[in-house]
C-alpha positions, -999 to +999 in steps of 0.1 A: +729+472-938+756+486-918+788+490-932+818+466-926+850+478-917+882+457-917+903+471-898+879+478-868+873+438-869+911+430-869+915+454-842+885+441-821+890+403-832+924+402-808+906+419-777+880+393-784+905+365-780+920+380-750+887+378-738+882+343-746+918+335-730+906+353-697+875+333-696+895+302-697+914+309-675+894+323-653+873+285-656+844+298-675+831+281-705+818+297-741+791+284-752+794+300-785+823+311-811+826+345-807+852+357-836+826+340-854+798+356-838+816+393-849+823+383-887+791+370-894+775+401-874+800+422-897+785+403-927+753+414-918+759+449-918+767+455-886+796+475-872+829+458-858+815+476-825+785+469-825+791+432-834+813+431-806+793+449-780+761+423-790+785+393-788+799+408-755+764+413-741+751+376-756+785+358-741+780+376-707+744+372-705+752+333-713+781+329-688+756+349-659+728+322-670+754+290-673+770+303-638+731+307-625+723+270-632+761+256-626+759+271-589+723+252-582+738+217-592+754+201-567+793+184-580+800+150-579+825+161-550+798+178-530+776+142-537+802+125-528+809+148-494+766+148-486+768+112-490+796+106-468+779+127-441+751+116-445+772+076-441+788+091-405+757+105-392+735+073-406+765+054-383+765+078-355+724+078-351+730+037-356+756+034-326+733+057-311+704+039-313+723+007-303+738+023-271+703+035-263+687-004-266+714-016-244+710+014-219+672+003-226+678-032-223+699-029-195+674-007-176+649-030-185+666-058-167+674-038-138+640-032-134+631-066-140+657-078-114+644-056-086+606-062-094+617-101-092+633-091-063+603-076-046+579-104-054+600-130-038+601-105-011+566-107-007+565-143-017+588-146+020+566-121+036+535-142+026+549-178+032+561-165+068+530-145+076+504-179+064+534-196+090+529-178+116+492-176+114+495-215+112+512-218+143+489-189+162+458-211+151+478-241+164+486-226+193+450-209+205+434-246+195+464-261+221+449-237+246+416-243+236+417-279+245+436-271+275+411-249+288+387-276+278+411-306+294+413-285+328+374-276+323+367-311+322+390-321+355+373-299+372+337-306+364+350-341+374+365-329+402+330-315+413+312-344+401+333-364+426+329-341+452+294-342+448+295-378+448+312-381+481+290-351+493+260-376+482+274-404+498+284-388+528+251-374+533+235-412+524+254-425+553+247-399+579+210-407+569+215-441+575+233-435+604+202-416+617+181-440+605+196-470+632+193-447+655+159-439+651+154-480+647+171-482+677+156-454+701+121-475+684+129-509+696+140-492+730+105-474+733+088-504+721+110-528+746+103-500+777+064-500+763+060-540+764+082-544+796+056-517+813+026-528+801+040-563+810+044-555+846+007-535+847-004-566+832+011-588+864+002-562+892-031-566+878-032-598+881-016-601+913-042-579+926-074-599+918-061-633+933 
């Protein structure tokens, strides 16, 4: 056992509490009762200095370990602050994420808009192009039956002409034809008026 000496603990038992009264200050914490620490150290045979220095050396090895795990757990004021950061930037992705439908929304639209716009575009393009197809089909069928109208006058016109050529030639044939009766029945008339008169000069001869 060491020996205990009085006087060395009074003398260390007030740098002790100024110790203690720093610490507070200072906003550290004791876990432990160190003027209680040093007289039962004393009682067991240890010095007033040495009771001390192993106090000292058990508080500051606490406050180093308590300061250790107090510094990695985050204070209801830093939860609080996180929290509310976390609330503005939750809002500011929100607002962000709105404005970006609406800029979507709106491009969307847009698009929609000018792709409607294109298709009645073509929908024009389309309706004019089956009109004016229309109205060439119309138009070569007008000229078709034109050509086939003026086709037709003039294979009538020929026809006629052919007719009148036909006729025409009919009556020059028959024209030829009473003349040919004619110059007959004038042979035939100068043949039987000759033979006539043979006939009489032959008979006036023999009587």
């Amino acid at each position: 056992m060491f020996p205990v000496s009085r006087a060395a603990a009074l003398f260390c038992k007030p740098l002790l509490r100024a110790y203690a009264s720093s610490a507070a200050n200072t906003g550290h914490r004791h876990l432990l009762d160190t003027n209680r620490m040093v007289v039962r150290l004393e009682s067991e045979g240890f010095s007033t200095q040495q009771a001390t220095s192993i106090v000292t050396s058990l508080t500051t090895v606490l406050q180093e370990s308590t300061q250790t795990i107090l510094s990695s757990i985050v204070t209801k004021a830093d939860q609080d602050k996180t929290l509310y950061m976390y609330k503005v930037d939750f809002a500011q992705l929100k607002s962000e994420i709105q404005m970006m439908e609406k800029t979507d929304f709106s491009m969307m639209k847009a698009e929609n808009e000018r792709l409607q716009g294109e298709v009645n575009k073509l929908k024009q393009k389309l309706r004019e192009e089956i009109t004016r197809t229309q109205a060439g089909v119309r138009l070569d069928m007008s000229l078709e039956k034109g050509r086939a109208r003026d086709e037709r006058a003039q294979h009538e016109i020929k026809i006629r002409e052919t007719d009148t050529k036909i006729e025409q030639d009919i009556s020059g044939l028959r024209t030829q034809m009473e003349s040919i009766k004619f110059n007959i029945m004038q042979y035939m008339i100068g043949t039987i008026t000759g033979t006539g008169a043979l006939i009489l000069a032959y008979l006036r001869m023999f009587k």
